[in-house]
N, CA, C and O atoms as CSV, one atom per row, in Angstrom:
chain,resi,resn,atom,element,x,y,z
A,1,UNK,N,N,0.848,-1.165,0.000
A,1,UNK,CA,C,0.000,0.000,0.000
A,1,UNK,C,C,0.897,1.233,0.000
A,1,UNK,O,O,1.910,1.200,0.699
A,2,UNK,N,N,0.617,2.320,-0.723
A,2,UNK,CA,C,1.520,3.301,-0.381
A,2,UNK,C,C,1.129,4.325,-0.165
A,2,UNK,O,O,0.048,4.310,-0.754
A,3,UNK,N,N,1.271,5.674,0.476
A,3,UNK,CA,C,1.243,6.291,1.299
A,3,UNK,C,C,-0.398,6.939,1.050
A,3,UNK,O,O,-1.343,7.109,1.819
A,4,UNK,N,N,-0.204,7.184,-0.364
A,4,UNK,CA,C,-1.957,8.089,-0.599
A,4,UNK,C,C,-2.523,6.935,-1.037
A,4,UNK,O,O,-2.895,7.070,-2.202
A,5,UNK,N,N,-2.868,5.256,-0.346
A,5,UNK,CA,C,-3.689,4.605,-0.811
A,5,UNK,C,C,-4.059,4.371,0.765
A,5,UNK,O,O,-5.041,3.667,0.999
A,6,UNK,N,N,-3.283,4.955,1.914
A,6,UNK,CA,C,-3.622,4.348,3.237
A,6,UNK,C,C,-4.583,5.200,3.736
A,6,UNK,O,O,-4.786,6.376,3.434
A,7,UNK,N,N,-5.318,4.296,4.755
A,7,UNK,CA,C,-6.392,5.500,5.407
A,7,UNK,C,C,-6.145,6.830,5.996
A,7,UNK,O,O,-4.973,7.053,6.297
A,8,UNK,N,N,-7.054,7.805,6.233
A,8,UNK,CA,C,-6.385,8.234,7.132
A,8,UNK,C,C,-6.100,7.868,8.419
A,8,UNK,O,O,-6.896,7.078,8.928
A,9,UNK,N,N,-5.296,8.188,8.989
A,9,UNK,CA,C,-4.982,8.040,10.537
A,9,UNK,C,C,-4.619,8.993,11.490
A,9,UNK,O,O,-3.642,9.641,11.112
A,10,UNK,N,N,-5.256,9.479,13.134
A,10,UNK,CA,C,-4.926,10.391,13.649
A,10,UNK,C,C,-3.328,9.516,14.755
A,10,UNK,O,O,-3.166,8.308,14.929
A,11,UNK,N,N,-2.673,10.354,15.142
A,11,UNK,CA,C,-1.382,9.402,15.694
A,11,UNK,C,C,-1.480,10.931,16.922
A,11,UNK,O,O,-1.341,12.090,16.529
A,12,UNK,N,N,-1.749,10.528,18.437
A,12,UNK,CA,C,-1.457,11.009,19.352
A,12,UNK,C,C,-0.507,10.384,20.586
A,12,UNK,O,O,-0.607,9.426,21.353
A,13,UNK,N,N,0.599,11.596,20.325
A,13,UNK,CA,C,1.951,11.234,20.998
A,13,UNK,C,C,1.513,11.903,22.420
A,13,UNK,O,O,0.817,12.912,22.533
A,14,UNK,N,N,2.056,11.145,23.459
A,14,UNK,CA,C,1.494,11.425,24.588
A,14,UNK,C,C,2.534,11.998,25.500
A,14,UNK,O,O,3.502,11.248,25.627
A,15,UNK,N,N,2.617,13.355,26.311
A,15,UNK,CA,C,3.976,13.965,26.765
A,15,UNK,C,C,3.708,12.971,28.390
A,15,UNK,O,O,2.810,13.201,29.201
A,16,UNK,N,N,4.821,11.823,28.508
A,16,UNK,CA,C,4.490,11.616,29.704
A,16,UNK,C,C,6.143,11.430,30.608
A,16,UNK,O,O,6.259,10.609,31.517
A,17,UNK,N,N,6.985,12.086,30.282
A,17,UNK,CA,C,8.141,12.541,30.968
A,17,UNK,C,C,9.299,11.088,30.600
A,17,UNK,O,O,10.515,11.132,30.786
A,18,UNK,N,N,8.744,10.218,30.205
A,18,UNK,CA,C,9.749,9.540,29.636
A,18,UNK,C,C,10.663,9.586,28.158
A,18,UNK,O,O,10.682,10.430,27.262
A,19,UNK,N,N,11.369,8.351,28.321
A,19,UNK,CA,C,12.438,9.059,27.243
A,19,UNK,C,C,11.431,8.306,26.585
A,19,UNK,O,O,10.628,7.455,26.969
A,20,UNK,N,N,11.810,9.112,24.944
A,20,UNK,CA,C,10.911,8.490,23.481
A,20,UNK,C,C,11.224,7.376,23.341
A,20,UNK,O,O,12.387,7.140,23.668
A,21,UNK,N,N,10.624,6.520,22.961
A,21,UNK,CA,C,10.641,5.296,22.118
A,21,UNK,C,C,9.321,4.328,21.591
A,21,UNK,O,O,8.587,4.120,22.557
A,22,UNK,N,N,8.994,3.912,20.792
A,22,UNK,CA,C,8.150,2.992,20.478
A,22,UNK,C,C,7.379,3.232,19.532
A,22,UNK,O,O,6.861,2.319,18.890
A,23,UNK,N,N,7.052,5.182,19.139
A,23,UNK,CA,C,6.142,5.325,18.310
A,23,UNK,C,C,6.696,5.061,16.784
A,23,UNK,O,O,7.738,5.550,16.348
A,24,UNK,N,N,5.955,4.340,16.172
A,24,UNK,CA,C,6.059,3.851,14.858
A,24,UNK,C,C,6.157,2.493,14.658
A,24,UNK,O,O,5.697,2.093,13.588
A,25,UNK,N,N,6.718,1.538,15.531
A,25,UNK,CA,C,8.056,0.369,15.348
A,25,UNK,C,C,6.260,-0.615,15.580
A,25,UNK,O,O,6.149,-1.606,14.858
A,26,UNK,N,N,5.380,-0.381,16.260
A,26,UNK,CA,C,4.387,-1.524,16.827
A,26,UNK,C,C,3.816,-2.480,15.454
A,26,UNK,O,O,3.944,-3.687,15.250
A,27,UNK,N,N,3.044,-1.254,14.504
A,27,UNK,CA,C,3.193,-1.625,13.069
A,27,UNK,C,C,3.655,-2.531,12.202
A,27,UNK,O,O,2.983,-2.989,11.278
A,28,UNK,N,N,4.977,-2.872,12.489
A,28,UNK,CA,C,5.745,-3.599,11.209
A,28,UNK,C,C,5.691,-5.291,11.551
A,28,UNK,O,O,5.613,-6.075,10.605
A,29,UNK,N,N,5.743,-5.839,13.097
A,29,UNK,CA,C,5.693,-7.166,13.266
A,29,UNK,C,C,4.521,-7.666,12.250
A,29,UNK,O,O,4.787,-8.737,11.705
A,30,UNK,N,N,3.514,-7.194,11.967
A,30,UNK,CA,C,2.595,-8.141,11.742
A,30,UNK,C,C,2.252,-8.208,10.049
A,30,UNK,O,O,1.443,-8.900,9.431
A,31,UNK,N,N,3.460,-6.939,9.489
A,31,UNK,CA,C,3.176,-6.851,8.146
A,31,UNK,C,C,3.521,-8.258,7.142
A,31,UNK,O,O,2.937,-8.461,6.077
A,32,UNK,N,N,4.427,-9.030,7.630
A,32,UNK,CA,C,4.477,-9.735,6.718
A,32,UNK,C,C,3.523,-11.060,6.800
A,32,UNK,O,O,3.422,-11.863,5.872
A,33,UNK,N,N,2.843,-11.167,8.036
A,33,UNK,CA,C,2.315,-12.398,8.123
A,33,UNK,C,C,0.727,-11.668,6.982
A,33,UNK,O,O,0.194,-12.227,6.022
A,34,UNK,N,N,0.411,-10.404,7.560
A,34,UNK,CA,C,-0.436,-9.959,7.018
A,34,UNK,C,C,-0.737,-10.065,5.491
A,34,UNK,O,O,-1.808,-10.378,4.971
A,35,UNK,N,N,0.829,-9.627,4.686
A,35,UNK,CA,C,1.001,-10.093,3.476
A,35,UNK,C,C,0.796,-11.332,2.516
A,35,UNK,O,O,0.492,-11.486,1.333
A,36,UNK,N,N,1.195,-12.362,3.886
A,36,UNK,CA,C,0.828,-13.559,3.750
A,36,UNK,C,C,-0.607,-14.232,3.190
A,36,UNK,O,O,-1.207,-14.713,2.229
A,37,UNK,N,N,-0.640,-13.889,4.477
A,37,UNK,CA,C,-2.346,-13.919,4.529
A,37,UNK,C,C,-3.009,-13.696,2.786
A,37,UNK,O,O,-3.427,-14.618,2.087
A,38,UNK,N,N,-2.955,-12.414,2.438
A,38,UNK,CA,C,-3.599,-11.475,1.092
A,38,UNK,C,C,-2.852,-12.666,0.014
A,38,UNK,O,O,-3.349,-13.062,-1.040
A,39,UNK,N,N,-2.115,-12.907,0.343
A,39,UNK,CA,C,-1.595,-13.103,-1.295
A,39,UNK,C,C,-2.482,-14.727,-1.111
A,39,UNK,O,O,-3.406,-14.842,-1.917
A,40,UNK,N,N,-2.268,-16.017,-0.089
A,40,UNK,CA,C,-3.146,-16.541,0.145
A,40,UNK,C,C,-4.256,-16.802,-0.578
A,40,UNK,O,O,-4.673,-17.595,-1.422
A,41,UNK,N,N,-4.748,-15.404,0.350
A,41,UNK,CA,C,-6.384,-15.159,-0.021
A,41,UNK,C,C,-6.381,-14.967,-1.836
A,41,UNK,O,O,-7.164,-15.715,-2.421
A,42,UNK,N,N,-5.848,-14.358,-2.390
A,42,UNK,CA,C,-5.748,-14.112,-3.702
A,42,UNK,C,C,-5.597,-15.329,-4.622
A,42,UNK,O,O,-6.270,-15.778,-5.550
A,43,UNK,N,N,-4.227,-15.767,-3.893
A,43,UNK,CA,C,-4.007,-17.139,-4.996
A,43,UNK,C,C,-4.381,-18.317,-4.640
A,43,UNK,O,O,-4.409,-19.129,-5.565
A,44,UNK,N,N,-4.720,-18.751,-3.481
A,44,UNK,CA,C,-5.042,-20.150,-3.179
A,44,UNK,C,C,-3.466,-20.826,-2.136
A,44,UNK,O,O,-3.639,-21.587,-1.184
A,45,UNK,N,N,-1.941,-20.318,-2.611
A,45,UNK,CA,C,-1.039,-20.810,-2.452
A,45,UNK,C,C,-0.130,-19.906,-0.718
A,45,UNK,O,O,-0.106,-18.704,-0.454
A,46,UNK,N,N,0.499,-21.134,0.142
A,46,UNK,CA,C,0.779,-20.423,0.888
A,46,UNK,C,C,2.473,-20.041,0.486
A,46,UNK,O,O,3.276,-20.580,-0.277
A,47,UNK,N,N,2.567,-18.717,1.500
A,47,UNK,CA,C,4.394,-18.541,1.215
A,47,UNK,C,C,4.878,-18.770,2.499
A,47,UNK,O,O,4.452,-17.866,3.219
A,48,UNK,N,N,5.696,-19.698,3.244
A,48,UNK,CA,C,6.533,-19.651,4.180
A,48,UNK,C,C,7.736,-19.321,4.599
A,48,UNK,O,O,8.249,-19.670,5.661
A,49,UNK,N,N,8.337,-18.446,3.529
A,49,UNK,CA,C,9.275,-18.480,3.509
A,49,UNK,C,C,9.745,-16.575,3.869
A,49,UNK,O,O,8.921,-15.660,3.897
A,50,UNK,N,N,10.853,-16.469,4.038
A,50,UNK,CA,C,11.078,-14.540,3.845
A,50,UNK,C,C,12.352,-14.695,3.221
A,50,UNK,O,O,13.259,-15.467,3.531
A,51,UNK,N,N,12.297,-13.836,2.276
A,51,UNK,CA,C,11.445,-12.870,1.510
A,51,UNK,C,C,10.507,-13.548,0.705
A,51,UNK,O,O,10.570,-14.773,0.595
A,52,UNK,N,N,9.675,-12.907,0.151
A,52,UNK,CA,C,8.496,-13.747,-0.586
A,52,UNK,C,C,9.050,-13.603,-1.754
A,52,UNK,O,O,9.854,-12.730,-2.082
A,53,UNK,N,N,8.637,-14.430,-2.370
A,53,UNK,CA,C,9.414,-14.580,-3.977
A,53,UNK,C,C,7.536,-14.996,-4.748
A,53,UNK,O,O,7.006,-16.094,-4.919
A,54,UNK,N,N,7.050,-13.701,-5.016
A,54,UNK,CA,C,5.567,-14.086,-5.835
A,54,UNK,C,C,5.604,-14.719,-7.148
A,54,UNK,O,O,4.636,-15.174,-7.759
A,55,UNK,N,N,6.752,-14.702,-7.496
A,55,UNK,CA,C,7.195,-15.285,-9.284
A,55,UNK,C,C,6.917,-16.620,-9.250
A,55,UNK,O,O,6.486,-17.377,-10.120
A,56,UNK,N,N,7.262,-16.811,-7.993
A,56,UNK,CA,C,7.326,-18.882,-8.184
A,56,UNK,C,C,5.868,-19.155,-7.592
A,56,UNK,O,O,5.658,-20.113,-6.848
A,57,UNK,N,N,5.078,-18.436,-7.894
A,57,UNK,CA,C,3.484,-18.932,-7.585
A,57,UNK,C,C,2.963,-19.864,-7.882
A,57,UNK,O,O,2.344,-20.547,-7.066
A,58,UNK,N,N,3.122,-20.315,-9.827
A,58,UNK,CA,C,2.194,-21.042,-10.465
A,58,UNK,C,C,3.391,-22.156,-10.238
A,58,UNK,O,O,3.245,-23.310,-10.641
């Protein structure tokens, strides 16, 4: 998906006296299983592997 195909989203950073960390990073664990999933759903075929290689589908 890329950037002007994603929803919008509001993102509230919260001032609570600690040091920064975490905003953004929660996101990415679940992208590839997610990917998984779609292509799946699309082709019938699973990928187990990383990186996905979609060429070797058929």
């Amino acid at each position: 998906m890329r950037l002007n195909e994603a929803p919008k989203m509001e993102i509230h950073i919260i001032d609570s006296g600690e040091n920064p960390g975490g905003v953004g990073e929660p996101g990415l664990p679940p992208i590839a299983p997610a990917l998984g999933n779609a292509i799946f759903a699309a082709t019938g075929k699973r990928i187990r592997k990383l990186p996905f290689d979609i060429a070797n589908l058929g």
